[in-house]
C-alpha positions in Angstrom: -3.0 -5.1 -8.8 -3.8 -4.2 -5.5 -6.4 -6.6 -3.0 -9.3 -4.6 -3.8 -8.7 -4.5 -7.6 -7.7 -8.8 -7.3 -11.0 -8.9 -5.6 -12.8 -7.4 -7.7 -11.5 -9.9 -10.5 -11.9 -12.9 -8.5 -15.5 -11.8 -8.2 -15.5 -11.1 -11.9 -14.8 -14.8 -12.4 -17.5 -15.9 -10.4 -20.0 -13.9 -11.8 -18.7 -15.0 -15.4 -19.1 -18.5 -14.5 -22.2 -18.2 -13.2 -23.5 -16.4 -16.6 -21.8 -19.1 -18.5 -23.9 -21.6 -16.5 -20.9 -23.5 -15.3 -22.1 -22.3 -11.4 -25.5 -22.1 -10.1 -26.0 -19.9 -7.9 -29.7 -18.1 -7.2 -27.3 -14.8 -5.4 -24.0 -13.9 -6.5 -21.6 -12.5 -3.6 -21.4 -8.8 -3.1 -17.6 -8.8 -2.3 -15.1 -11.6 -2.0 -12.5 -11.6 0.4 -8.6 -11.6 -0.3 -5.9 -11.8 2.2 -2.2 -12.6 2.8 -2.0 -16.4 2.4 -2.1 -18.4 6.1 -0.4 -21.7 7.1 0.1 -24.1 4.2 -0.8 -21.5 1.6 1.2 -19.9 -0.7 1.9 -16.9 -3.3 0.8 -13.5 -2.7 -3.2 -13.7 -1.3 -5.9 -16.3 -0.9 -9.4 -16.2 -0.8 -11.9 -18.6 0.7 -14.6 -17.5 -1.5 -14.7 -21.4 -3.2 -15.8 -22.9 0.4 -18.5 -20.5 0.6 -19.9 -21.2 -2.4 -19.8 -24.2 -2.4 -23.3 -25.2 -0.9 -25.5 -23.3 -2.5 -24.0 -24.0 -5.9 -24.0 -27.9 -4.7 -20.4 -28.7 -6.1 -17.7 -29.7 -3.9 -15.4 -26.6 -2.6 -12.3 -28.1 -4.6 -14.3 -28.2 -8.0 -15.5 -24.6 -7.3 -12.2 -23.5 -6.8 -10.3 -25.3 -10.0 -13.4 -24.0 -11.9 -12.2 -20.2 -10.5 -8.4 -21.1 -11.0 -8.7 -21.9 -14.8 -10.8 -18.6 -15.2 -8.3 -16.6 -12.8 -5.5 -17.7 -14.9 -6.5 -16.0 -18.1 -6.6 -12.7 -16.3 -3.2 -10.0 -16.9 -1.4 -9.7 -13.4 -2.2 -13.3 -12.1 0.9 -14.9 -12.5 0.1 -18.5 -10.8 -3.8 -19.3 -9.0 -3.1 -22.6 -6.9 -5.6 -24.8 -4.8 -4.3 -25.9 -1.3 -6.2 -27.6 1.3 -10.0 -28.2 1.4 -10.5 -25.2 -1.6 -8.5 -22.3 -0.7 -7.7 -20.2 -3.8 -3.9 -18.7 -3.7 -2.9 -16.9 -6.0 0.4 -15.1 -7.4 0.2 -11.4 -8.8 3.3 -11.1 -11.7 6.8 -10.3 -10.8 6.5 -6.5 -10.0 3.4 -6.4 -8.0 5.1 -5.2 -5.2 6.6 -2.6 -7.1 2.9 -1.8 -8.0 1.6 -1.7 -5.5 4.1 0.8 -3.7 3.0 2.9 -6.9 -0.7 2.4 -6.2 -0.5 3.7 -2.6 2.3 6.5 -3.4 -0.7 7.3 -6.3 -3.3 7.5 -4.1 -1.7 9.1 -1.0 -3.1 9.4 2.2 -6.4 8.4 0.5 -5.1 4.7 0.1 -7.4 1.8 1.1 -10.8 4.8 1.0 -13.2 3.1 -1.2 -16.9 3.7 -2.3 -18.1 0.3 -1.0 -20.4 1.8 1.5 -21.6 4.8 -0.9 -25.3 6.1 -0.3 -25.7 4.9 2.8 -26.3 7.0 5.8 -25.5 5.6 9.0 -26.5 6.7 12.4 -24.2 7.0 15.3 -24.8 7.4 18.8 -23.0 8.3 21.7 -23.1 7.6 26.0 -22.2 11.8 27.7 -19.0 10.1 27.8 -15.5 11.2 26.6 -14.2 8.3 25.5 -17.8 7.2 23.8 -17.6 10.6 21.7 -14.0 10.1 20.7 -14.7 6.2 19.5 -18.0 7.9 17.6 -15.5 10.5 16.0 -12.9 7.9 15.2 -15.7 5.6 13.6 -16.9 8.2 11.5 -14.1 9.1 10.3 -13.4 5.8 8.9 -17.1 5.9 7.8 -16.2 8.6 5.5 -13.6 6.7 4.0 -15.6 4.1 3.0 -17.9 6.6 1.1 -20.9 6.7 3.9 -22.5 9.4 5.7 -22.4 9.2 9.4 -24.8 10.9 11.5 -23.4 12.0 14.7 -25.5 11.9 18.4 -25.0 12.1 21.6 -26.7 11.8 25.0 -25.7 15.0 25.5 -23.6 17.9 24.4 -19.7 17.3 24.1 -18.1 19.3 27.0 -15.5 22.4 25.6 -12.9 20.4 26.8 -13.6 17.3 24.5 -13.7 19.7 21.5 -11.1 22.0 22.7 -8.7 19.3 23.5 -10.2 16.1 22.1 -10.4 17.0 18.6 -14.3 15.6 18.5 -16.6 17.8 16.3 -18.7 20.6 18.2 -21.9 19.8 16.3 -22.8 16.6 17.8 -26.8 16.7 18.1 -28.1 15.5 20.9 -31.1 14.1 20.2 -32.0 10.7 20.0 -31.8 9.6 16.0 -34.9 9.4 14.2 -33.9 5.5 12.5 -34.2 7.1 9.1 -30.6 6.6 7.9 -29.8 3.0 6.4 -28.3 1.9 8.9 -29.0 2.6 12.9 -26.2 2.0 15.2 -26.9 0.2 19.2 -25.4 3.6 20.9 -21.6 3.0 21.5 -20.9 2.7 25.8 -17.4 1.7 25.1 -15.8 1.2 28.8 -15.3 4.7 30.3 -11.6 5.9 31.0 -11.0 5.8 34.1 -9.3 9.2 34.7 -9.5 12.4 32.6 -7.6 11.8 29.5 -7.4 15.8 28.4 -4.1 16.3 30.7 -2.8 14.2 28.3 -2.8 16.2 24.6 -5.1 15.4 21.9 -3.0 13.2 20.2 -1.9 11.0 23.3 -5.0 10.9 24.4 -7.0 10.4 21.4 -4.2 7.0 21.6 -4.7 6.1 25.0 -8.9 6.0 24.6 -8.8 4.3 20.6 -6.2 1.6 20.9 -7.8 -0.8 23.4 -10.8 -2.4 22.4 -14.0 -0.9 23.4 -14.4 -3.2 25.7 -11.2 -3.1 27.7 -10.6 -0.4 29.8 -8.4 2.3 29.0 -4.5 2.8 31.0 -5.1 6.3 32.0 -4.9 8.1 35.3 -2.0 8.4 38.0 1.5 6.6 36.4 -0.6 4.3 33.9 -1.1 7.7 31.7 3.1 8.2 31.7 3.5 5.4 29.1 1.3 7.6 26.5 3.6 10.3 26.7 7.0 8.1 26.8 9.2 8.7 23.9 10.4 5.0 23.7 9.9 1.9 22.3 7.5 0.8 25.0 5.1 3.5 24.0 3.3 2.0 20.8 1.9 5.5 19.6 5.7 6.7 20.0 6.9 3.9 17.4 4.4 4.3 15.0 5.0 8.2 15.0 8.9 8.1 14.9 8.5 5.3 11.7 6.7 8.3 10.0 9.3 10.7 10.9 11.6 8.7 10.1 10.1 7.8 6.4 10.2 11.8 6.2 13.8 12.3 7.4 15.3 9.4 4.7 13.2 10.9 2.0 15.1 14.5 3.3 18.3 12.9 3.3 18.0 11.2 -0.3 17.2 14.3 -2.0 20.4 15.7 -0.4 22.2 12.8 -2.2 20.3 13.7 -5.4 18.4 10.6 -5.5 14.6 10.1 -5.6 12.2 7.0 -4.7 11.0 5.0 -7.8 9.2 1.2 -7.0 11.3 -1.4 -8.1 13.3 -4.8 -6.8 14.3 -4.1 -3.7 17.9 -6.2 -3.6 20.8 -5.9 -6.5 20.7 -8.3 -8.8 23.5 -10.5 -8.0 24.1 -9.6 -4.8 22.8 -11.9 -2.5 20.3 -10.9 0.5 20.8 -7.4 2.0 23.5 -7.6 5.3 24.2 -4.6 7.4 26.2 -3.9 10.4 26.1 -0.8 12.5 25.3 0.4 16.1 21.8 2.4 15.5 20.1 2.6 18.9 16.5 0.3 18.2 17.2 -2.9 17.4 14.5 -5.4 15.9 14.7 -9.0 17.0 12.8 -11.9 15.1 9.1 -10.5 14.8 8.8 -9.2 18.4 8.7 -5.5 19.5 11.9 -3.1 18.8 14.1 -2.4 22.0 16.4 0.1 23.0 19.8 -0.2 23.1 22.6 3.0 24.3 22.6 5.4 21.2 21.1 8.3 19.3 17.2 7.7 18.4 16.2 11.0 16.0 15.4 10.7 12.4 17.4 13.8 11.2 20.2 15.4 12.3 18.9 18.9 13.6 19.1 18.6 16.9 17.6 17.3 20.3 14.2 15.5 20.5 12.2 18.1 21.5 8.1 17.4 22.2 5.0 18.9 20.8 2.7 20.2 22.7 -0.2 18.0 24.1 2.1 15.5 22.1 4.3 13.3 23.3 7.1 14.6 26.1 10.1 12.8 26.6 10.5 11.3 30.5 13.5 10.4 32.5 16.4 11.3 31.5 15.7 14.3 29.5 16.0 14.6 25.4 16.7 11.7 23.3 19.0 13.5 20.9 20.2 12.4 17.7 22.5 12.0 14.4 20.9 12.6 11.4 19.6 8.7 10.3 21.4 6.7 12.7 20.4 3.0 11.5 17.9 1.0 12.8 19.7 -2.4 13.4 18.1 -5.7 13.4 20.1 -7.9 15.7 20.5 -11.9 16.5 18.4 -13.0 13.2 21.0 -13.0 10.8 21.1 -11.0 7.5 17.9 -9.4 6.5 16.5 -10.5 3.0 13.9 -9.0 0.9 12.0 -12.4 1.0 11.6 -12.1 5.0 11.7 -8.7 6.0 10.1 -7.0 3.4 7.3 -9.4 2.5 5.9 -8.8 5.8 6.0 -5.2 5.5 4.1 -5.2 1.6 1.8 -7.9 3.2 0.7 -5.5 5.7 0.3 -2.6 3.8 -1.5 -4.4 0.8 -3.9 -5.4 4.0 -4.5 -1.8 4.8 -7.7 -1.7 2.9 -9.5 -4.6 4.0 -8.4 -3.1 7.6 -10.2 -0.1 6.9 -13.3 -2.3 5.8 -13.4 -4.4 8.7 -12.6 -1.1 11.1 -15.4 0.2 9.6 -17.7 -2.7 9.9 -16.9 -3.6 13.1 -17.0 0.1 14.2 -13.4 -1.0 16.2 -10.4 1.6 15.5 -8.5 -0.3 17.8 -7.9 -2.5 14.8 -6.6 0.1 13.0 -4.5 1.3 16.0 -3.3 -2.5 15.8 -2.4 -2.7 12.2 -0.4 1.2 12.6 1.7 -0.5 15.1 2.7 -3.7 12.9 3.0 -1.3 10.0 5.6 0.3 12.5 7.1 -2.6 13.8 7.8 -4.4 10.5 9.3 -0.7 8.5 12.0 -0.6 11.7 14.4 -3.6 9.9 14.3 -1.6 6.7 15.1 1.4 7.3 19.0 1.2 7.6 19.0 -0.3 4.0 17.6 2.9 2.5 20.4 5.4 2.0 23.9 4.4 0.8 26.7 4.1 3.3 30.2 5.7 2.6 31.4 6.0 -0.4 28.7 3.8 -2.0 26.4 5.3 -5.3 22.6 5.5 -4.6 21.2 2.1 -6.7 17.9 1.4 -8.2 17.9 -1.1 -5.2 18.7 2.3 -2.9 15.6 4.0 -4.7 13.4 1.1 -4.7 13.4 0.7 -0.3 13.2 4.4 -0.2 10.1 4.3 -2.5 9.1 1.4 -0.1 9.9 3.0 2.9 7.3 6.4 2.0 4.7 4.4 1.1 4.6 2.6 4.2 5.1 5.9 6.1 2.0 7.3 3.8 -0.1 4.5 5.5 1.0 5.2 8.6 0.0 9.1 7.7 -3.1 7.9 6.8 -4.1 5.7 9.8 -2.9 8.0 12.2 -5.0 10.7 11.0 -8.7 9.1 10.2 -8.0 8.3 14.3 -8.0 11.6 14.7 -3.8 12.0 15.5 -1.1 14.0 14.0 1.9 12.4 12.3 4.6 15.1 12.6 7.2 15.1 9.9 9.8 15.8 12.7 9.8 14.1 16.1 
């Protein structure tokens, strides 16, 4: 079951109770919110929809909510519903919904968390003559689209060649002032202009540097501040979300070398205790913070030097990072990793991808999308050296299981990378 669909049935419960007379409520909810749990809550999401509706169906939150529970706990999939706090509703899928929902987003591809919510309605977007104005506008309506609405693109003025040459924006930008006969009519977007011309650096870097600050912070570009965007290193957040992906690609290369293919499953052996590796990979991962660079090889395959795209991302310093074929990833100074803490975090944040798209939409902000592409990033890196079997050992369901894991978060990161309007090469 993934969020939307367990939204969808919490909302089923209310609407049932409300036809069975055991809530009175004069408007039902359009949507109801799920999300991973937060302090003091437990199983896999919670929902707040109880406390809301509370007051105008003039119960107290924690009846609401034990009225939902017993109605949530007839449903297939919900393994557990319980009430924490002043009427939270937590709730625990069945034993494999990780395992589904790895299949649900593998299903769906790079089409995972698009939805139909905002279908039929046209919504107008307008545009400062500014660069970074017309990239947030493109960025927005791309995630727009994914949401099923029709944006309607203006500007102030024509975008310059360069924008569309180098930018990526669309050429057909109108320039007139919208008419207000869409549903929905957009203040024009004046994010914070960049400060310097972001086309010297590439589409892709560029497209980075202008989307992943909020719109109201002002961009790093422009003498040594734009180096960072074009850094191949940890430091460089477009860099790690990129080199996840290629990695993803590179261990789903390498597995069908060893004859083995992903398929969803438990992600440990039974029997075996939590996962514990060893081994001198050159990004280490320590607690929940960023990744950092140690001495050692950094490519996802084993075909040679770094070498960079163009208008991409260059390398800097000292020359090409090179590479053997899937050096580990090692997580260092946090003890053994276990499925229960280092991959929950990873299938929390990708069941969340959705509701990120929602609110990105909503919010017309694909900074937070930029945000979630980097956590994505960040919390793959400790799985990665569990994927493949090491010397002589046999590929495991386990084995297939994290690689199945591992491309479906690399297929989110896919995804996100390219309704901002950025490339996620299979080789970096």
């Amino acid at each position: 079951m993934t969020p939307v669909e367990l939204s969808r049935t919490v909302l089923h419960a209310v609407r049932r109770a409300v036809d069975e007379g055991e809530l009175a409520l004069a408007v039902l909810p359009e949507r109801v919110v799920v999300a991973p749990p937060g302090p003091g809550g437990c199983g896999d999401y919670a929902t707040n929809v109880a406390l809301q509706l509370a007051r105008p169906a003039g119960q107290p939150a924690p009846a609401v909510a034990e009225l939902l529970r017993t109605r949530l706990l007839r449903t297939d999939g919900i393994s557990d519903v319980v009430v924490t706090g002043p009427g939270f509703l937590n709730i625990s899928l069945d034993g494999d919904a990780d395992g589904r929902l790895v299949r649900d987003i593998l299903r769906a591809g790079l089409r995972y968390g698009h939805s139909d919510t905002l279908a039929g309605q046209t919504v107008e977007l307008h545009a400062a003559h500014d660069a970074r104005a017309v990239v947030l506008m493109d960025a927005v309506a791309r995630v727009l689209r994914s949401q099923g609405a029709r944006p309607r693109l203006t500007g102030a003025g024509p975008p310059e060649d360069a924008w569309v040459r180098i930018l990526g924006v669309p050429s057909d930008i109108s320039s007139d002032i919208p008419a207000g006969t869409g549903t929905g009519t957009d203040a024009p977007l004046r994010p914070v202009p960049a400060p310097a011309d972001p086309t010297p650096l590439g589409r892709d870097a560029a497209r980075w540097a202008l989307l992943h600050p909020a719109p109201h912070d002002r961009p790093h570009i422009g003498d040594s501040q734009s180096e960072q965007h074009l850094a191949q290193r940890e430091t460089n957040p477009l860099f790690r979300v990129r080199y996840a992906h290629a990695r993803t690609r590179a261990l789903l290369r390498n597995a069908a070398d060893l004859g083995f293919t992903p398929e969803p499953g438990p992600l440990t052996p039974e029997g075996d205790g939590p996962l514990t590796f060893d081994g001198d990979g050159p990004l280490t991962s320590e607690g929940d913070g960023p990744l950092t660079p140690e001495p050692g090889p950094l490519t996802p395959e084993d075909d040679g030097p770094l070498t960079p795209e163009p208008g991409s991302l260059t390398p800097e310093g000292d020359g090409p990072l090179t590479a053997e074929g899937d050096g580990p990833l090692t997580p260092e100074g946090d003890g053994p990793l276990t499925a229960d803490r280092d991959t929950q975090g990873l299938i929390q944040l990708l069941a969340d991808h959705p509701r990120v798209l929602a609110a990105t939409a909503a919010h017309r902000a694909p900074d937070r999308l930029a945000r979630h592409l980097v956590a994505v990033a960040d919390a793959l890196a400790p799985l990665l050296p569990s994927v493949l079997p090491l010397g002589d050992e046999k590929p495991s369901a386990a084995h297939r299981a994290r690689l199945a894991l591992a491309e479906a978060a690399g297929t989110v990161l896919a995804g996100g990378l390219s309704l901002l309007g950025i490339d996620a090469p299979e080789h970096l």
